[in-house]
Every structure is written in structure tokens, then in C-alpha cells.
N, C-alpha and C positions, 0 to 999 in steps of 0.2 A: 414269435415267428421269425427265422433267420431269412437271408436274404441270400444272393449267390454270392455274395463274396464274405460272409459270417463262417466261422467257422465251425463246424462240428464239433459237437461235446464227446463222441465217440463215432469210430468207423462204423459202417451201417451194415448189418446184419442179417436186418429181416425191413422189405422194403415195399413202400406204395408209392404209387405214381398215380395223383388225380389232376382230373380237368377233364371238360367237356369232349365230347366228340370232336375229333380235328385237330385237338390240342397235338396228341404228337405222344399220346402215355406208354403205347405200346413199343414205341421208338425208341422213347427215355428208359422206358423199364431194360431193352434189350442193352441198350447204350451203357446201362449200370449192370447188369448181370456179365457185361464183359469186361467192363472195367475192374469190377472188383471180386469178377469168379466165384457170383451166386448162381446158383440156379435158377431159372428163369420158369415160368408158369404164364399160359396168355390163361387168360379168366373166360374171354368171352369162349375158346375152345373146350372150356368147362361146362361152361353154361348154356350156347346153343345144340340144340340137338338137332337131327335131320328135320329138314321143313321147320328150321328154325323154332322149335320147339323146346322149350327147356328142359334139361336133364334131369330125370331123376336122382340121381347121383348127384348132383352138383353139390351141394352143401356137404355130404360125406367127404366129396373129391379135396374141398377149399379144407375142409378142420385136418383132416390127411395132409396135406400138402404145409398147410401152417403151423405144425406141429415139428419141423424140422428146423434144425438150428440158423438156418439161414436159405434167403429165399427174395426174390423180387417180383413183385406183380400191380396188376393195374388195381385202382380202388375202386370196383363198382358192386353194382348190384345191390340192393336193400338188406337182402336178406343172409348177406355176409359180411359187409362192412364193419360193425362190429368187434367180431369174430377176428376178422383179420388187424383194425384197428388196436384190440387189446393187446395181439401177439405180436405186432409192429414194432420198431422201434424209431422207425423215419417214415417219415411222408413229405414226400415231393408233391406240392401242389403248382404245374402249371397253368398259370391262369393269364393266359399271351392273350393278345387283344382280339376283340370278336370279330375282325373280319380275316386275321390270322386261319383264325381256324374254322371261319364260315369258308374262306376259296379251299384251303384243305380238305375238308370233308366232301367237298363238292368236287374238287378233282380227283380226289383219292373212291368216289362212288361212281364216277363216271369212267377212270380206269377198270375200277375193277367191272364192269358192266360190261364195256367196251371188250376189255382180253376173258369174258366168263372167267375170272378168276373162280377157285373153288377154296370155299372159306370155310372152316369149320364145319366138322361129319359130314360136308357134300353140299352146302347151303351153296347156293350164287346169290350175289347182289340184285337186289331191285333196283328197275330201271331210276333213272330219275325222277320219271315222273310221279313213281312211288315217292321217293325220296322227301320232293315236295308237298305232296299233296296228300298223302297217307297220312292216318295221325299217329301210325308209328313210324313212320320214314324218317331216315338219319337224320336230314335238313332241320326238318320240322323239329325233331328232339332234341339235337343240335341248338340248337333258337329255345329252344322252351326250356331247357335243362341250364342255360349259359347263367343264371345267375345264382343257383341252388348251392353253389360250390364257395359262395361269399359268406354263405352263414353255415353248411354241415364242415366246413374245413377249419374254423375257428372254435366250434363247437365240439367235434372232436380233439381238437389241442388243450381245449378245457375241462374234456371230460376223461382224459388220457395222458395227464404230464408227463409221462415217460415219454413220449412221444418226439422226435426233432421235427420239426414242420421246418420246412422250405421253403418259399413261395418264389417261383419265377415267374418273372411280367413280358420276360423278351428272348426269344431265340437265343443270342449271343449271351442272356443269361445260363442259359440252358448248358451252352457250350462252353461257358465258363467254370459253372459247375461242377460238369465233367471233369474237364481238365484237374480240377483240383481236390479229388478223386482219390 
């Protein structure tokens, strides 16, 4: 597993960006697909449908999309991981510390609440009180999902050596990263 200042064994291709809610994936994914003039794909705009319901499509959408010689998106979902992991050739695994990306996730729900932001096919954000207390509320997933990333992110580097794994621990890694790009 490389670190942010290791260098890459080749320029990155075909790209994932994991870590928990709040980490910041969708950020870094964008932060890389301008950097280095991939095309970009958000997952969750694949995968939620109206009334946040999941897409029939989505798995057609993700083997479609990752079929192209180059490409940046976030690592989630079960039932594409995989899929996208075989066709991968890097992953960026943010894993900033957990209160990092607990106040994140917790202002970035209450923004978007606050301004109805409109998310994916028409969804708006549940309140927070969702967030907390729902047991699928971002908070609560957020919290529940923060340590699954310590054993499927090593275990995909083991079951996929083609792969560049990354691992950033801190912001200013992040941005260090980038820069060197």
C-alpha cells in the first residue's frame, strides 16, 4: 500500500476513490478527473433513483461505464465493487480520521437540508433527525460503516495486484497527492 508521497508505478487510468461517508470521495474523485482529464462518473447519481430508490439500471450503467479506457469514481456499493475493482487500476483509499469526517458529513447534511439542495433524479436530503436516528441515516452509516474500509481495502489489494492502493490519513495528504499528479 503506497502512501502520499510513494510513487506511482504508472499514471492512473481507471480510478476509485474509497472511505466512509464525509471522507471527501466525491471531491477527490472530481479533484482527479481534472487533474489528469478522466472522465468522471458520481456512482451514487447511478445508483439512486427517485424517492431514493435504487436503479434498475445501475449495474448495466457501472459494467458500461467501466468498460472505457479511462474513468474516475467513487468505490461503493456491494454489488459493483468488484466489477469495478477488477477493471481498476488505482485506488485511493481515504481514511482521515473519524471526526474529520463525522463534522463533514454532518455539515454537508445539514447544508444540503437547509438550501433543499436537489440530489440525484429529484431526491432532497433528510432532515437530521433522519440522519441520526434512522438506521439508514447518513450519520448513523457514517458510524457504522467507519471501520469496514480497514479490512475490504486490504483485501482487495490482495485479491487484485494489479491494483495501486493509496492510503491517505490527512487532508494535506490528499493535497499533496494531488499536486503530484
Amino acid at each position: 500500500m503506497l502512501a502520499a508521497h510513494d510513487s506511482l508505478d504508472h499514471r492512473p487510468r481507471r480510478v476509485l476513490v474509497a472511505g466512509v461517508s464525509g471522507a471527501g470521495k466525491s471531491t477527490l474523485a472530481l479533484r482527479i478527473s481534472e487533474r489528469l482529464a478522466l472522465p468522471y462518473t458520481e456512482i451514487d447519481g447511478l445508483y439512486h433513483g427517485p424517492n431514493w430508490t435504487p436503479r434498475d439500471a445501475f449495474v448495466a450503467d457501472v459494467e458500461e461505464f467501466s468498460r472505457a479506457a479511462e474513468w474516475v469514481t467513487e468505490w461503493q456499493y456491494r454489488a459493483v465493487r468488484e466489477l469495478l475493482a477488477e477493471r481498476a487500476d488505482t485506488l485511493v483509499w481515504l481514511d482521515l480520521p473519524a471526526g474529520v469526517t463525522l463534522g463533514r458529513v454532518i455539515r454537508r447534511t445539514a447544508r444540503r437540508r437547509r438550501t433543499r439542495e436537489v440530489l440525484w433524479n429529484g431526491n432532497l436530503q433528510p432532515g437530521l433527525w433522519h440522519a441520526f436516528t434512522h438506521r439508514d441515516g447518513i450519520v448513523r452509516w457514517a458510524v457504522s460503516t467507519r471501520r469496514t474500509y480497514a479490512t475490504s481495502v486490504p483485501e482487495v489489494e490482495r485479491s487484485h495486484p494489479h491494483l495501486q492502493v493509496v492510503r491517505l490519513r490527512r487532508q494535506r495528504d490528499v493535497d499533496a497527492w494531488i499536486a503530484r499528479l
